[in-house]
C-alpha atoms as a printed R data frame, in Angstrom:
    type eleno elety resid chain resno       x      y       z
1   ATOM     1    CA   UNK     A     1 165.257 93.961 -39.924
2   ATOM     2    CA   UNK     A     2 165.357 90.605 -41.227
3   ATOM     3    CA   UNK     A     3 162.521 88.670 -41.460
4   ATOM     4    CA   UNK     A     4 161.584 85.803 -38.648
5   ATOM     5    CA   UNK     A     5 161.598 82.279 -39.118
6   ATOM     6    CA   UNK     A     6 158.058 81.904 -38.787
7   ATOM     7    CA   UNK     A     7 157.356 84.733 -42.604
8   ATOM     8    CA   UNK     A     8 159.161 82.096 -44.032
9   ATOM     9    CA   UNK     A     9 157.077 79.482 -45.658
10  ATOM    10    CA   UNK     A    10 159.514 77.161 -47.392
11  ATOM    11    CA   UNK     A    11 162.947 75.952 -46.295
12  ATOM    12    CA   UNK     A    12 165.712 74.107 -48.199
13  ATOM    13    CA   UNK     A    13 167.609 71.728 -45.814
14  ATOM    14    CA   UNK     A    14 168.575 69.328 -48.430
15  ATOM    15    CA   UNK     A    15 168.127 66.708 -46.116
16  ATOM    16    CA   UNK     A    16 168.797 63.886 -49.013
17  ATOM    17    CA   UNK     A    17 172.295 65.554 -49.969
18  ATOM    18    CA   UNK     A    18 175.288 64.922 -47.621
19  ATOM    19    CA   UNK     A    19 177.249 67.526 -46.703
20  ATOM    20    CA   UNK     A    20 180.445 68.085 -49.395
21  ATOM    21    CA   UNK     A    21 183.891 68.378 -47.850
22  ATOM    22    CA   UNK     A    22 186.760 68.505 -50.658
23  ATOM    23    CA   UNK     A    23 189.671 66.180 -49.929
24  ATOM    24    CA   UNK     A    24 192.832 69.086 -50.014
25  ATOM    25    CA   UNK     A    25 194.540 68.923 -53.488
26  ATOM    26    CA   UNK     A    26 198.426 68.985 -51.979
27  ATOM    27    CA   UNK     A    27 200.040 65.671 -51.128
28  ATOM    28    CA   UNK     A    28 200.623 65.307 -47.676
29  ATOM    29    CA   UNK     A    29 198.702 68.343 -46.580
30  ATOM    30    CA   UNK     A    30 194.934 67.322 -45.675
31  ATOM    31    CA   UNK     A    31 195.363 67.138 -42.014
32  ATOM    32    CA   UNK     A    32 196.674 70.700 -41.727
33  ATOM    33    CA   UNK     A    33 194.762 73.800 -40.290
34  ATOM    34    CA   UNK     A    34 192.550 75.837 -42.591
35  ATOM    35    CA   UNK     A    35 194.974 78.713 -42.298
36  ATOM    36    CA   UNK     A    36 197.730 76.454 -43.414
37  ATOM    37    CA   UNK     A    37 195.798 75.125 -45.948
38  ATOM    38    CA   UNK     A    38 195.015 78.470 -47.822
39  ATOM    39    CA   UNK     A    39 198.339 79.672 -47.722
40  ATOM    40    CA   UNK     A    40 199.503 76.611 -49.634
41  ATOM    41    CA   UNK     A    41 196.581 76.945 -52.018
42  ATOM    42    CA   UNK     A    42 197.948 80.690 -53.097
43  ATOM    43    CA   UNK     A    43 201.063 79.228 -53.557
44  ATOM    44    CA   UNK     A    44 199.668 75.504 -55.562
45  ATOM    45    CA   UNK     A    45 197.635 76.160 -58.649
46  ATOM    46    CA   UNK     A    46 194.581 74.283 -57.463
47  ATOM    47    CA   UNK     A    47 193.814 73.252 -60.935
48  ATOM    48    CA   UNK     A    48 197.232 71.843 -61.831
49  ATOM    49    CA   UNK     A    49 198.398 70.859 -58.211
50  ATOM    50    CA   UNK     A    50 201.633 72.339 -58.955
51  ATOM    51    CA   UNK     A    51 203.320 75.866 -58.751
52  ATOM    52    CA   UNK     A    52 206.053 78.293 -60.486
53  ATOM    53    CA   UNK     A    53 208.020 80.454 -57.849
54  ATOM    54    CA   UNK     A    54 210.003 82.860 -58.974
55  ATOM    55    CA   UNK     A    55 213.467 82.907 -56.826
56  ATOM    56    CA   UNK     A    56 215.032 86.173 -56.335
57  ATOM    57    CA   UNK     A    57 216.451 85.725 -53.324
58  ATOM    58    CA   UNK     A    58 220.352 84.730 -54.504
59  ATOM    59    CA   UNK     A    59 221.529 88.263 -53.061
60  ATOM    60    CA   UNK     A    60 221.304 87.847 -49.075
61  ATOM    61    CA   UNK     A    61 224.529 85.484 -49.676
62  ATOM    62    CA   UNK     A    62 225.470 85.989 -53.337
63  ATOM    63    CA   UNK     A    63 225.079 89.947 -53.531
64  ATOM    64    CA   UNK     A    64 223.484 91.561 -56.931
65  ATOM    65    CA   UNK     A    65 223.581 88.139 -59.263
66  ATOM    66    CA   UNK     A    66 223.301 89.170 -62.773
67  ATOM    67    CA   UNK     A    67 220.313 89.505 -63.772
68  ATOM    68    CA   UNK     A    68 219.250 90.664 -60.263
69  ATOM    69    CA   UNK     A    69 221.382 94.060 -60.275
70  ATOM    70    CA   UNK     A    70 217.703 95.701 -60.638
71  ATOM    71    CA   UNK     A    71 214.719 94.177 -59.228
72  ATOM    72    CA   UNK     A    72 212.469 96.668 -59.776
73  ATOM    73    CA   UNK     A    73 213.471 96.829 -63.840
74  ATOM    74    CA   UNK     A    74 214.107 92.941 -64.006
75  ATOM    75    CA   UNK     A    75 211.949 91.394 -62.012
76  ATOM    76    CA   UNK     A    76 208.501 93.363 -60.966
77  ATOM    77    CA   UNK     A    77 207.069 93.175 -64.749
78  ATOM    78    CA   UNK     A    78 207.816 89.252 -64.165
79  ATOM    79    CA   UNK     A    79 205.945 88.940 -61.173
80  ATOM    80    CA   UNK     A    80 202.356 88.961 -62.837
81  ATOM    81    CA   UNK     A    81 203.129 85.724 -64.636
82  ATOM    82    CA   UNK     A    82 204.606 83.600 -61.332
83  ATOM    83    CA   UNK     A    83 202.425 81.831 -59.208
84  ATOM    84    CA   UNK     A    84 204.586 83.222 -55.557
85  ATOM    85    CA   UNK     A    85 207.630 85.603 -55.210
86  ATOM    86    CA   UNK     A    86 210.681 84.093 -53.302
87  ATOM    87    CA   UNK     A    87 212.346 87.067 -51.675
88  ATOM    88    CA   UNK     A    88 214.285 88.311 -48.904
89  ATOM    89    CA   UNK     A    89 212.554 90.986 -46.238
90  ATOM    90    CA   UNK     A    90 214.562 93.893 -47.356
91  ATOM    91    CA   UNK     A    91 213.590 93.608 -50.675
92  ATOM    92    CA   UNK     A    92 210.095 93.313 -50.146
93  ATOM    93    CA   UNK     A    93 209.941 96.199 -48.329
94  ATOM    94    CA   UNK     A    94 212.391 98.908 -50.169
95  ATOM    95    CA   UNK     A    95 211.102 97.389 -54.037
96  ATOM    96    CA   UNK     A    96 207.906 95.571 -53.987
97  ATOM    97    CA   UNK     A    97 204.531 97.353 -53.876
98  ATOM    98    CA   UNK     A    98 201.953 96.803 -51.167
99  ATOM    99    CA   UNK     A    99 199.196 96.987 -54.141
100 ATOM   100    CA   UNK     A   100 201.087 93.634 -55.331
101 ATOM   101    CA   UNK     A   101 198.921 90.263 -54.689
102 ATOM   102    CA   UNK     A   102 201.263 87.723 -55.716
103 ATOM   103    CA   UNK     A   103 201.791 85.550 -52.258
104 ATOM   104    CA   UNK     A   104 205.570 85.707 -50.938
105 ATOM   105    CA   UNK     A   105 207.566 83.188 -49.818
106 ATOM   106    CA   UNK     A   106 209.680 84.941 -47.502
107 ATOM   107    CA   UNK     A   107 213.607 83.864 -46.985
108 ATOM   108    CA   UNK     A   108 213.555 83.299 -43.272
109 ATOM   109    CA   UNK     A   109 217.569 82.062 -42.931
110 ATOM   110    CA   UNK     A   110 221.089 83.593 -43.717
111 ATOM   111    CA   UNK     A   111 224.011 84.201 -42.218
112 ATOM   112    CA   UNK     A   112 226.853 83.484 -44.328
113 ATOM   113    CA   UNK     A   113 228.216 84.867 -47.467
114 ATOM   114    CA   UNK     A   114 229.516 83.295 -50.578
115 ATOM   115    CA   UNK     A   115 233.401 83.990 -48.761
116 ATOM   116    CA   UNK     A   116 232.370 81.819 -45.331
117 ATOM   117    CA   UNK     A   117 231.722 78.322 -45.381
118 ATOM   118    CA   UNK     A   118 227.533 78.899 -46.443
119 ATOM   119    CA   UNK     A   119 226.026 76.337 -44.052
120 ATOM   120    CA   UNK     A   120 226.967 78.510 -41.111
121 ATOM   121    CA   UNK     A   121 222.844 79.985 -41.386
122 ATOM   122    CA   UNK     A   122 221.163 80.573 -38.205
123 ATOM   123    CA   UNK     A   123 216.657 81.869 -38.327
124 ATOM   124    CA   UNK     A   124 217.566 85.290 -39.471
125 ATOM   125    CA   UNK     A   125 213.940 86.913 -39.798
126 ATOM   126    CA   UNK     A   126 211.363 85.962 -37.049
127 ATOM   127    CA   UNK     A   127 207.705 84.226 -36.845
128 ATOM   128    CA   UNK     A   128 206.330 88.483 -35.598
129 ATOM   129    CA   UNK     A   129 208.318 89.552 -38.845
130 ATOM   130    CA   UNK     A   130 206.682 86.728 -41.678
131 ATOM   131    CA   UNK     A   131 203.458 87.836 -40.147
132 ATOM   132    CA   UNK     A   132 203.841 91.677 -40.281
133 ATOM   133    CA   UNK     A   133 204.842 90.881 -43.655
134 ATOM   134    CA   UNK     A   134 201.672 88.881 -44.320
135 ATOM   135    CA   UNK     A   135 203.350 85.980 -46.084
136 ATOM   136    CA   UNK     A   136 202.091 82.471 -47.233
137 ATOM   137    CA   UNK     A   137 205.602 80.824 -46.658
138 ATOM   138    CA   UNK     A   138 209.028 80.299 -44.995
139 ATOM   139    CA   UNK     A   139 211.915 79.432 -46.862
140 ATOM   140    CA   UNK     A   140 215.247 78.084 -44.658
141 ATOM   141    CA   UNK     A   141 217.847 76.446 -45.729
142 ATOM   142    CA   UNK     A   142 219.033 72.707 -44.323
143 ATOM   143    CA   UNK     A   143 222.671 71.406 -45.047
144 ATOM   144    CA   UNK     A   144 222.277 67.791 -45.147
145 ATOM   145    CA   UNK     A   145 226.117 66.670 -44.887
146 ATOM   146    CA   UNK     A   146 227.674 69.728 -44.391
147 ATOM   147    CA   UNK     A   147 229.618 71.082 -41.433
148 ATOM   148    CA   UNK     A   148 226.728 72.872 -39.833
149 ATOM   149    CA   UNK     A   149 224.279 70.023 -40.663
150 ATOM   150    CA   UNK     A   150 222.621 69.813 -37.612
151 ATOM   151    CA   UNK     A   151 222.192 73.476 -36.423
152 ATOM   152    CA   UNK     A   152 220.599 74.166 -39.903
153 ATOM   153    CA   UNK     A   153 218.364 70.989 -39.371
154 ATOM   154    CA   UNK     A   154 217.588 72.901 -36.067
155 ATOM   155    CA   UNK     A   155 217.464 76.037 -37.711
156 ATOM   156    CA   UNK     A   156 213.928 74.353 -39.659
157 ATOM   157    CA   UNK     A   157 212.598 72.786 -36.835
158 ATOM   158    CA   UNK     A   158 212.251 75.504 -34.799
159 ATOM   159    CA   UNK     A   159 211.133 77.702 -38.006
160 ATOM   160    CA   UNK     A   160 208.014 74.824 -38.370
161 ATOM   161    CA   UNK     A   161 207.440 75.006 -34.610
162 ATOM   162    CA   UNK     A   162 206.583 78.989 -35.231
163 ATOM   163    CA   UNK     A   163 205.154 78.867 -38.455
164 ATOM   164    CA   UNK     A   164 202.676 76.032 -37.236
165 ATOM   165    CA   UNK     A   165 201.632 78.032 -34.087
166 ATOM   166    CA   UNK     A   166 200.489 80.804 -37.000
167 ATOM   167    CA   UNK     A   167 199.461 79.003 -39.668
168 ATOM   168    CA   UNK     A   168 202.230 79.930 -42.143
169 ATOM   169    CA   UNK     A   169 203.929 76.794 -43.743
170 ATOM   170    CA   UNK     A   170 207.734 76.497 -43.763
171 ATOM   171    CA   UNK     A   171 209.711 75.544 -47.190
172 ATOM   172    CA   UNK     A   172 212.782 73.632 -46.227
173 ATOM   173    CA   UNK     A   173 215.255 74.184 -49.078
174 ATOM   174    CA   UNK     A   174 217.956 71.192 -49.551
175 ATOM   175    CA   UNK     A   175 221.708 72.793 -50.172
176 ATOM   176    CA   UNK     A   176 224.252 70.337 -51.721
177 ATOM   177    CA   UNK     A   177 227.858 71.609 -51.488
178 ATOM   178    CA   UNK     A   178 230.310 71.540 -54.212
179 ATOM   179    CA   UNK     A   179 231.981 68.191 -52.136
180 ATOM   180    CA   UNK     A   180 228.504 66.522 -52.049
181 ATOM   181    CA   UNK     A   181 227.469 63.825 -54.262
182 ATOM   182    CA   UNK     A   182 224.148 64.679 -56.265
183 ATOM   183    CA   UNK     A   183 222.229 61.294 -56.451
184 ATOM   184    CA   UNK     A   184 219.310 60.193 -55.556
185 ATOM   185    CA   UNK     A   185 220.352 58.439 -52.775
186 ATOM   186    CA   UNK     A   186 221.456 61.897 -51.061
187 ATOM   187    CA   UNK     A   187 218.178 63.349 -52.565
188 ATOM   188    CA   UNK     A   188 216.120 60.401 -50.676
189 ATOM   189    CA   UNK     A   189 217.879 61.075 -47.602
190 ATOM   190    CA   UNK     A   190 217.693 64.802 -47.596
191 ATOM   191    CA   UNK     A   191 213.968 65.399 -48.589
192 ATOM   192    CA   UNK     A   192 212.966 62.589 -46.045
193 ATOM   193    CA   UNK     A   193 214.223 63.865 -43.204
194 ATOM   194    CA   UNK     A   194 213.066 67.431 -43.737
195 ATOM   195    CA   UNK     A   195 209.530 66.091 -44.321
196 ATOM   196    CA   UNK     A   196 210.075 63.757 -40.892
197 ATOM   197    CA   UNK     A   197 210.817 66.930 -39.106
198 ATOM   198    CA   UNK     A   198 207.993 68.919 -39.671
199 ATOM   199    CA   UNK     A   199 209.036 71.083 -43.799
200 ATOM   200    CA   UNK     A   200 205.097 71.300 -45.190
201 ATOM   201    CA   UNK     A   201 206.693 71.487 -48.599
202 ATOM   202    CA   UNK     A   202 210.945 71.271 -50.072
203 ATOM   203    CA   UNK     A   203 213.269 72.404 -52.915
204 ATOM   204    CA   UNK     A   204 215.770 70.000 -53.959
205 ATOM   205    CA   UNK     A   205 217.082 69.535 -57.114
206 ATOM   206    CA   UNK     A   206 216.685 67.564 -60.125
207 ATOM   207    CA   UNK     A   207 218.438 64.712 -61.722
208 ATOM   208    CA   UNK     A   208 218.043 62.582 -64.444
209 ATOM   209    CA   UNK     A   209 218.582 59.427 -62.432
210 ATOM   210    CA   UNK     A   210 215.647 57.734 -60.389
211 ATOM   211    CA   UNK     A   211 214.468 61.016 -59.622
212 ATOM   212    CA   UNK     A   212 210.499 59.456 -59.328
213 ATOM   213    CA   UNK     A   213 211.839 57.765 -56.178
214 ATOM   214    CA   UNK     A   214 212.738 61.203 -54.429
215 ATOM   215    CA   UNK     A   215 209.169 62.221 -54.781
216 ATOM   216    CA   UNK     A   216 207.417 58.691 -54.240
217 ATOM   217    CA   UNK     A   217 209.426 58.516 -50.865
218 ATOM   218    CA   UNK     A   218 208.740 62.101 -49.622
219 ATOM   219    CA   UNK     A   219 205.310 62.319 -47.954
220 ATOM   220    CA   UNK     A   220 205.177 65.990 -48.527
221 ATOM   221    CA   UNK     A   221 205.199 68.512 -51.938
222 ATOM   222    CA   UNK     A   222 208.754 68.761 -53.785
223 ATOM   223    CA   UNK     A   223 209.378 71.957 -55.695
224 ATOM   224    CA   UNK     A   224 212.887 71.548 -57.920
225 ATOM   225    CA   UNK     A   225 215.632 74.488 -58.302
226 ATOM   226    CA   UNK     A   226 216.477 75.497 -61.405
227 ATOM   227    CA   UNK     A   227 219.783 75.951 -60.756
228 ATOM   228    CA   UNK     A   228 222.620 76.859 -62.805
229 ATOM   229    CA   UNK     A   229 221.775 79.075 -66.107
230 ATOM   230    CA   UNK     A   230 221.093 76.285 -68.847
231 ATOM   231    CA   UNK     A   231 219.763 76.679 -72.316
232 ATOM   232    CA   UNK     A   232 215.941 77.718 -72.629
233 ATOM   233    CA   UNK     A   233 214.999 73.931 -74.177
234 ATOM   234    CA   UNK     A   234 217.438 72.128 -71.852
235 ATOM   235    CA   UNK     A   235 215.509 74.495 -68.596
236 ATOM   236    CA   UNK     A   236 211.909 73.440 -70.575
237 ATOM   237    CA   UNK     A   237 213.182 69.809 -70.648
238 ATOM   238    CA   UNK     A   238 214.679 69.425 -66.704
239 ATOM   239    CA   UNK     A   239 211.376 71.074 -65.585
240 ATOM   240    CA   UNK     A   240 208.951 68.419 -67.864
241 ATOM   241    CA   UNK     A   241 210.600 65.922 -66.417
242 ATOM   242    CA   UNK     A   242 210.464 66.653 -62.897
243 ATOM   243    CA   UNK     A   243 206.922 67.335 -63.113
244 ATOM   244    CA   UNK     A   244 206.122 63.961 -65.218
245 ATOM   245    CA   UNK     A   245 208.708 62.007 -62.609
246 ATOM   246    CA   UNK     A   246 206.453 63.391 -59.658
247 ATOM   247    CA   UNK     A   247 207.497 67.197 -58.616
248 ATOM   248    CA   UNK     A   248 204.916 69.506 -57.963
249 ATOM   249    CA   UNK     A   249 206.582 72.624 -59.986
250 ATOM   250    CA   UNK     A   250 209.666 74.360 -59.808
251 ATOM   251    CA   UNK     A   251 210.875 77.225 -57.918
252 ATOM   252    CA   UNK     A   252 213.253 78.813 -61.056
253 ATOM   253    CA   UNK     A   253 215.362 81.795 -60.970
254 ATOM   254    CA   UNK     A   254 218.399 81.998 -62.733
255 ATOM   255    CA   UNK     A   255 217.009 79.747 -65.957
256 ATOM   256    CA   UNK     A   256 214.010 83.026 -66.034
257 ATOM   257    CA   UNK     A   257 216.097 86.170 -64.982
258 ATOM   258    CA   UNK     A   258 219.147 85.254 -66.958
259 ATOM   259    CA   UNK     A   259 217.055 84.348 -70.097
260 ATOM   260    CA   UNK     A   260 217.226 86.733 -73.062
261 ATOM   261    CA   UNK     A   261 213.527 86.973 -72.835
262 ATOM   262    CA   UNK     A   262 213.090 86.663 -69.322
263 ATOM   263    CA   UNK     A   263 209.003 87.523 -69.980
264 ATOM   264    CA   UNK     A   264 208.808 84.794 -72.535
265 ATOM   265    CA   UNK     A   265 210.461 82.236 -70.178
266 ATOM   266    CA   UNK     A   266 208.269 82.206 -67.584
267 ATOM   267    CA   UNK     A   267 205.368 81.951 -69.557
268 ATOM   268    CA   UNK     A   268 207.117 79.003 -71.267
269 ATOM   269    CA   UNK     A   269 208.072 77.400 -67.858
270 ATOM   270    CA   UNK     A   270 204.099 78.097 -66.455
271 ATOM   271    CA   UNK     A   271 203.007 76.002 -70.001
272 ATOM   272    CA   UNK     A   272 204.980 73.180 -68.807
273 ATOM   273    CA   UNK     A   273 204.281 73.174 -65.055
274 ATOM   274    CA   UNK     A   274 200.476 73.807 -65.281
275 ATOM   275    CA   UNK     A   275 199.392 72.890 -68.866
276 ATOM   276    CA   UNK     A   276 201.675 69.872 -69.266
277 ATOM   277    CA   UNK     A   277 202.909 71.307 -71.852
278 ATOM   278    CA   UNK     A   278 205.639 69.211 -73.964
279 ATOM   279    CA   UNK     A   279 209.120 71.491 -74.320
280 ATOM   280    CA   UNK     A   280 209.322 71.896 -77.671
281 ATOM   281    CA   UNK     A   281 205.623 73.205 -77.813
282 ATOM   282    CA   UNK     A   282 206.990 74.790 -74.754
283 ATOM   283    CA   UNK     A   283 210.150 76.341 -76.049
284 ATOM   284    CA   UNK     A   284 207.789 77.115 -79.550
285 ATOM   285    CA   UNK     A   285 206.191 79.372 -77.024
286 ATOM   286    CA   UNK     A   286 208.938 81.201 -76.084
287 ATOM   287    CA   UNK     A   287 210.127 82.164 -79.246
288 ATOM   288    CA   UNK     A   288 206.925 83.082 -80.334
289 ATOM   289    CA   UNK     A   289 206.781 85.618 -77.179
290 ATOM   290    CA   UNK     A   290 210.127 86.793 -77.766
291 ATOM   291    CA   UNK     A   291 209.741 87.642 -81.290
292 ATOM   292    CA   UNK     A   292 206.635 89.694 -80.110
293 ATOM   293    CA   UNK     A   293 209.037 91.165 -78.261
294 ATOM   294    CA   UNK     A   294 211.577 92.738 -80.798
């Protein structure tokens, strides 16, 4: 039994010391809920503010993307070194082990393939679903500009309205088709209104060209897509810069997977994302790992 107040003969109430509440590290986040809150905190380094997702989710409109063919050989002994997992439902479950404690950010649209015009998406996994699946984040896709513009803008708003009822944050992710111009101006406009609407964080990509005013004008985290397959440096480089010019990490597939040290890579990227890291040390790094390697 424990003991009554009155056995106790000294108290420490620390009534000279106000009470400590931390200001929230994430930009644009203090005001959320506390469940909200620690889901984007397993996703954000603390520590560096920023984050390295690893984005394997190219099949539900792509198919098996090379490099992707074999998740479980290409992309589980990966996992340990990103900071969240950005996957599709049905790979979770048939691939990925329950014992696994890297948080998932789960891809919560489709509905087109690669041979249909791709911003036909509708909300292809529900709010039940994300939380069966216990995961920190929902990924849709919004076609600013494209021919189904507004349903996918639709598509996220309805996907916040769920995940805010829960306490799961959604992760609007900005397409741009092959017609659309990649500027900042497009950038400004597409980040902007996703973060208006309700997106608790957003991919876009990265350009060389007054990116800094893409992040300064979007109230909420920015995350940038790596993309096309690029040289190692030129990957180190884009990702420096986006963090220096205001980003807070990347969300990288292809320029990890498709790397002939895929291991190596993404220890390289984390350097640069959480450790500020410059890319040659980075890409030193790398080649270091990789000859460890052979």
């Amino acid at each position: 039994m424990a003991d009554t107040d009155d056995a106790q003969e000294v108290k420490e109430f620390h009534t000279d010391v106000k009470q400590q509440t931390e200001s929230y590290f994430l930009k644009g986040s203090n005001s959320l809920d506390w469940g909200m809150k620690n889901r984007l905190a397993r996703i954000f380094n603390s520590r560096s503010g920023n984050t390295v997702m690893l984005a394997v989710d190219h099949g539900y409109f792509q198919g098996p993307t090379t490099g992707l063919e074999r998740i479980d050989l290409n992309i589980m002994p990966l996992v340990p070194y990103a900071d969240t997992l950005m996957l599709t439902r049905g790979i979770l479950r048939s691939l990925v082990p329950p014992s696994m404690t890297t948080p998932i950010v789960l891809r919560a649209s489709g509905g087109s393939s690669i041979l249909k015009e791709l911003s036909n998406e509708e909300i292809a996994v529900g709010i039940e679903e994300s939380i069966r699946l216990n995961v920190c984040a929902m990924a849709v896709q919004v076609f600013i500009g494209a021919e189904y513009e507004k349903q996918s803008i639709i598509n996220m708003t309805r996907l916040v309205d769920m995940g805010n009822r829960y306490g799961i944050p959604t992760l609007a992710v900005t397409a741009v088709g092959k017609d659309m111009v990649r500027d900042a101006r497009y950038f400004r406009l597409a980040t902007r209104l996703c973060a208006e609407l309700g997106a608790h964080y957003i991919k876009t990509y990265y350009i060389e060209e007054d990116f800094e005013t893409v992040t300064s004008c979007c109230p909420v985290p920015i995350v940038i897509a790596g993309g096309k397959k690029i040289p190692e440096l030129d990957a180190l480089k884009m990702a420096h810069n986006a963090i220096l010019k205001g980003a807070n990490g990347v969300d990288m597939g292809r320029n990890i997977f498709q790397s002939e040290s895929p291991t190596s890579m993404i220890q390289a990227v984390a350097a640069v994302v959480h450790d500020r890291e410059t890319p040659d040390k980075a890409f030193e790094l790398y080649n270091e790992l990789s000859n460890q390697r052979t």
